[in-house]
mmCIF file of the C-alpha atoms, coordinates in Angstrom:
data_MODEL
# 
_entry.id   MODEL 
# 
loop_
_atom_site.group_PDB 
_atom_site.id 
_atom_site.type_symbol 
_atom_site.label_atom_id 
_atom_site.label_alt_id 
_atom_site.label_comp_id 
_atom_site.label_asym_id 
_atom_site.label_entity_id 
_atom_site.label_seq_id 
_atom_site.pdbx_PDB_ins_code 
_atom_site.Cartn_x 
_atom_site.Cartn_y 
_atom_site.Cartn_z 
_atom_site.occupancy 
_atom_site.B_iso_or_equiv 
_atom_site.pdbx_formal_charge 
_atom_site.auth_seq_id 
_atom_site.auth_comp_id 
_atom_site.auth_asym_id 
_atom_site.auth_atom_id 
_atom_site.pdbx_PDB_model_num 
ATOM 1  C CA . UNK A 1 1  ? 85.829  107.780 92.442  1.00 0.00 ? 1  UNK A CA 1 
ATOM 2  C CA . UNK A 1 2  ? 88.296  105.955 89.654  1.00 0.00 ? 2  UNK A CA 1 
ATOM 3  C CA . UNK A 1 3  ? 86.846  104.184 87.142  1.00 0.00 ? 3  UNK A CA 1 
ATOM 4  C CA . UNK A 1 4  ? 88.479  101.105 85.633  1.00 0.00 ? 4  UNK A CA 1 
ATOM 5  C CA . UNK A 1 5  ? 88.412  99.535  82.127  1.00 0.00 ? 5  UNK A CA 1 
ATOM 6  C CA . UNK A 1 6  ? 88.695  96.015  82.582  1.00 0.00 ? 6  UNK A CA 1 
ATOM 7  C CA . UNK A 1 7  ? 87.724  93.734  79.653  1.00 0.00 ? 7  UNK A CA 1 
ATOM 8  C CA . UNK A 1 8  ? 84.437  92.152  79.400  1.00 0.00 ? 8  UNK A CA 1 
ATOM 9  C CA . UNK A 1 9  ? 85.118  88.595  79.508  1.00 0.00 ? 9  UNK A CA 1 
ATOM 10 C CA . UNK A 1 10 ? 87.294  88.878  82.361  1.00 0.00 ? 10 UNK A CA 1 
ATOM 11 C CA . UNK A 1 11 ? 85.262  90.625  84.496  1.00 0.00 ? 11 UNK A CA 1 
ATOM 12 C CA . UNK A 1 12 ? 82.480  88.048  83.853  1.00 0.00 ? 12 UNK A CA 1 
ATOM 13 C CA . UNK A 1 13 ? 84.804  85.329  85.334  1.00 0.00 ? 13 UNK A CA 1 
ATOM 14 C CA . UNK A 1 14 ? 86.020  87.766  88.078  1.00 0.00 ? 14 UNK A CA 1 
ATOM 15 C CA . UNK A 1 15 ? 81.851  87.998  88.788  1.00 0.00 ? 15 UNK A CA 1 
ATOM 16 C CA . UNK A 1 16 ? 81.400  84.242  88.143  1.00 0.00 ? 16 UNK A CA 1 
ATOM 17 C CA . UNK A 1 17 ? 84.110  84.006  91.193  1.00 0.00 ? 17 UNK A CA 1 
ATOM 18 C CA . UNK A 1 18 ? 82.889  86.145  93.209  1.00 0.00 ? 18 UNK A CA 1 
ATOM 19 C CA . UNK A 1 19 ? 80.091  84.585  93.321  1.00 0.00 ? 19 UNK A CA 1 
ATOM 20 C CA . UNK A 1 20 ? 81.087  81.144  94.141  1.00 0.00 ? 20 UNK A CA 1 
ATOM 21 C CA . UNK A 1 21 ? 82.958  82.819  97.131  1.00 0.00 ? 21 UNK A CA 1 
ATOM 22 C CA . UNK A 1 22 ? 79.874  84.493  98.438  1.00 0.00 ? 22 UNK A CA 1 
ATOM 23 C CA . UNK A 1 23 ? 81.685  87.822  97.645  1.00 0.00 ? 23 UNK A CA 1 
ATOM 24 C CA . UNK A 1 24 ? 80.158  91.129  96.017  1.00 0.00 ? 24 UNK A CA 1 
ATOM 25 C CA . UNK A 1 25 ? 82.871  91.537  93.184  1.00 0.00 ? 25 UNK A CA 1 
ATOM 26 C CA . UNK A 1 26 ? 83.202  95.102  93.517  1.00 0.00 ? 26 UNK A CA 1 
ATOM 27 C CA . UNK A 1 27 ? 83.724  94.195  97.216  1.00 0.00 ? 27 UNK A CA 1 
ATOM 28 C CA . UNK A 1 28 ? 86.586  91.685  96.531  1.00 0.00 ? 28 UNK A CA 1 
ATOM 29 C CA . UNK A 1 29 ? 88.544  93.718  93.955  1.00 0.00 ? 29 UNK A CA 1 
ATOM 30 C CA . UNK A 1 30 ? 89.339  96.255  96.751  1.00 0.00 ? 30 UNK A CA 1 
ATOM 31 C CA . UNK A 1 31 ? 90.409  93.180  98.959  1.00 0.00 ? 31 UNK A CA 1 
ATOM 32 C CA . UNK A 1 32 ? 92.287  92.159  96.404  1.00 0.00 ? 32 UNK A CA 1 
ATOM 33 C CA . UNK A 1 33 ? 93.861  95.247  95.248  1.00 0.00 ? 33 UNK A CA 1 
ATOM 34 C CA . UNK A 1 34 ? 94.577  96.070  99.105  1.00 0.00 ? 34 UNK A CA 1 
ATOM 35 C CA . UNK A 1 35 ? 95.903  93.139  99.511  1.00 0.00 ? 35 UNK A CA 1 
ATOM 36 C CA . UNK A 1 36 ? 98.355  93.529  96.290  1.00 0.00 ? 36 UNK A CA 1 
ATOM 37 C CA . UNK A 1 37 ? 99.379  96.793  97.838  1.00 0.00 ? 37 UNK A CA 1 
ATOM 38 C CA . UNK A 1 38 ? 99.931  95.667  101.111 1.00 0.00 ? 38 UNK A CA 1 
ATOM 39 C CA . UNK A 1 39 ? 102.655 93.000  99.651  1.00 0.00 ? 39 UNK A CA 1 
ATOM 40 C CA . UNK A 1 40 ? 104.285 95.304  97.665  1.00 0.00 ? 40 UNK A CA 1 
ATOM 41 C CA . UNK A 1 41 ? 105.055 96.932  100.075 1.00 0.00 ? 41 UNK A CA 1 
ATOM 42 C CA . UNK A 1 42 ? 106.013 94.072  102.430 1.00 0.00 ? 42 UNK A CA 1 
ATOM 43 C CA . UNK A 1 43 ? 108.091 93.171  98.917  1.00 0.00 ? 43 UNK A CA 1 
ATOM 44 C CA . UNK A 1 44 ? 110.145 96.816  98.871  1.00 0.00 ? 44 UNK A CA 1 
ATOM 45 C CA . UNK A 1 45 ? 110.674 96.803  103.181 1.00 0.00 ? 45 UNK A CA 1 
ATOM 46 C CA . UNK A 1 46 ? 111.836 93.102  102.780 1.00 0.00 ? 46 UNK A CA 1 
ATOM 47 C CA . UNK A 1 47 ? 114.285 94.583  100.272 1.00 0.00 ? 47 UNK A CA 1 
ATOM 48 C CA . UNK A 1 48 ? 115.391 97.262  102.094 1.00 0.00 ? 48 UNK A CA 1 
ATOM 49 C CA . UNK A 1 49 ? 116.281 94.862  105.051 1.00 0.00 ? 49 UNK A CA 1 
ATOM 50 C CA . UNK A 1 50 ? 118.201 92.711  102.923 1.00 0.00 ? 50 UNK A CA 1 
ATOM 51 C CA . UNK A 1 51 ? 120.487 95.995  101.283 1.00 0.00 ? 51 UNK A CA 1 
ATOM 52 C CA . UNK A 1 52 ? 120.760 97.224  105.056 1.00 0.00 ? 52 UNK A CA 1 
ATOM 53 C CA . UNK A 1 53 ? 121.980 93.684  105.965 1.00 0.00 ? 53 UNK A CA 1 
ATOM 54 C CA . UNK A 1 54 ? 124.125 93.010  103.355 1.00 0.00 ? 54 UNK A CA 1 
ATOM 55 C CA . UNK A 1 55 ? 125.984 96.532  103.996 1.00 0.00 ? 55 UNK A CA 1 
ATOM 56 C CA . UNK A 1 56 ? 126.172 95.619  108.091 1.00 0.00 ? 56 UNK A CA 1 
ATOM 57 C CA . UNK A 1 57 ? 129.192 95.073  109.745 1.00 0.00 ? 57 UNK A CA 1 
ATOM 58 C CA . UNK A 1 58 ? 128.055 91.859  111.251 1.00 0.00 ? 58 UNK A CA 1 
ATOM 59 C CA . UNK A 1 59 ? 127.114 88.918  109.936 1.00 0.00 ? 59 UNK A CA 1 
ATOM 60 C CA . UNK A 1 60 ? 123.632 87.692  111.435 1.00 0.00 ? 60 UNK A CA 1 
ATOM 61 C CA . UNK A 1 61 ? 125.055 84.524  112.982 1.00 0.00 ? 61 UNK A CA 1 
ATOM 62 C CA . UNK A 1 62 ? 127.388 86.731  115.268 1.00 0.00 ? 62 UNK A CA 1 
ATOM 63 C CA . UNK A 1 63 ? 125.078 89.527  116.076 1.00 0.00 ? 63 UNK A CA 1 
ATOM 64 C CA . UNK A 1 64 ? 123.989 87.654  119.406 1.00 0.00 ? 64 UNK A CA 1 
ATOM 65 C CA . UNK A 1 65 ? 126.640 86.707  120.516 1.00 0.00 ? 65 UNK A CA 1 
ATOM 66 C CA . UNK A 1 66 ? 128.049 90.289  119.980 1.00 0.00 ? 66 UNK A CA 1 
ATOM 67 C CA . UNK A 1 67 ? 125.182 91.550  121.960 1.00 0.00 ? 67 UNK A CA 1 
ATOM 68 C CA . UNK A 1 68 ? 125.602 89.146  124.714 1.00 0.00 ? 68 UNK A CA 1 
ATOM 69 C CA . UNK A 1 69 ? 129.127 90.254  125.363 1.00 0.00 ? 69 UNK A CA 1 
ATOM 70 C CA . UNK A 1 70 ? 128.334 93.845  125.226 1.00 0.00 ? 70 UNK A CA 1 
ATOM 71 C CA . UNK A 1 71 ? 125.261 93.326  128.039 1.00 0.00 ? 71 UNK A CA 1 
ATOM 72 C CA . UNK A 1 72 ? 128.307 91.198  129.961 1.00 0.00 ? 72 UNK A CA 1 
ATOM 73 C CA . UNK A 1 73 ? 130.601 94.557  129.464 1.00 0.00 ? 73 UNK A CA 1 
ATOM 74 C CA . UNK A 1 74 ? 128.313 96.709  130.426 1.00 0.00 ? 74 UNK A CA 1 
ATOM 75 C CA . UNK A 1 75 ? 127.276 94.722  133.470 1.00 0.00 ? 75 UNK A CA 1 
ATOM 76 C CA . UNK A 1 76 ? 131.078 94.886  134.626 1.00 0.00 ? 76 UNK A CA 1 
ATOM 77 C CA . UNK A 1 77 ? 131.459 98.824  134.453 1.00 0.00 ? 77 UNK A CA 1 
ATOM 78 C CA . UNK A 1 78 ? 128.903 98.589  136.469 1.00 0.00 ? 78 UNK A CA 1 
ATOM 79 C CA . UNK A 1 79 ? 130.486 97.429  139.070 1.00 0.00 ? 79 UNK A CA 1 
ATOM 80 C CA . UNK A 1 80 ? 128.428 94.001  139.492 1.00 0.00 ? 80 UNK A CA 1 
ATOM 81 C CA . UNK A 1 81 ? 126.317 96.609  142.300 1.00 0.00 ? 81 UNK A CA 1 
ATOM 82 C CA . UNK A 1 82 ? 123.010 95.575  140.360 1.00 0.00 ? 82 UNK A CA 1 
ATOM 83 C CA . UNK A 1 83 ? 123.749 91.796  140.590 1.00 0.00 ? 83 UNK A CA 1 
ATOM 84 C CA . UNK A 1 84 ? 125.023 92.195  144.071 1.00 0.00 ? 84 UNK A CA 1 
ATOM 85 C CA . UNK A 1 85 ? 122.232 93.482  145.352 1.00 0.00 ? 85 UNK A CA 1 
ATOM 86 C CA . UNK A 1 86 ? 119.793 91.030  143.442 1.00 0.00 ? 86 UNK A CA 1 
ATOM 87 C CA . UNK A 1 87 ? 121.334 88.262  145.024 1.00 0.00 ? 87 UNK A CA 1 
ATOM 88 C CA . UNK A 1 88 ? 121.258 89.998  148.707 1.00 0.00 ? 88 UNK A CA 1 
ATOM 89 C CA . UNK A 1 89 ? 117.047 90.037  148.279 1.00 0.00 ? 89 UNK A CA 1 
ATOM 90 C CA . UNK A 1 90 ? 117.038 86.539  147.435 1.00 0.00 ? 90 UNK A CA 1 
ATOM 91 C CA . UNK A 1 91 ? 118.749 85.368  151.148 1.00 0.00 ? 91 UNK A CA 1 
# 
């Protein structure tokens, strides 16, 4: 296990805290310091997603509609067989 310096005074508040929250302090600085992970790395994915986006060749705005007219392309190869036959059960 790590041990941690952490000065005197502050840990006494940090206790004090802990405390008042019902919390065993050494209990709560794991939560805490899980929790400071966890959004750091929320932080650096949330950054990544922004680079990717910024570098796409689509702006978000016109990403659904671009998706809608590829589903309406793709439906037409098709030969509308799929749609026909949908509409055939429903008679």
């Amino acid at each position: 296990m790590a041990e941690v310096r952490i000065r005197e005074r502050l840990w006494q508040d940090f206790i004090a805290l802990a405390h008042r929250e019902h919390h065993q302090p050494t209990a709560l600085a794991e939560r805490l310091l899980r929790e400071y992970i966890q959004r750091a790395k929320d932080e650096e994915l949330d950054a990544r997603i922004r680079r990717t986006a910024r570098r796409a060749k689509f702006r978000i705005e016109n990403t659904e509609e671009i998706i809608r007219q590829y589903r309406r392309r793709k439906a037409s190869k098709a030969g509308n067989g799929r749609s026909q036959a949908s509409n055939a059960r429903r008679s």
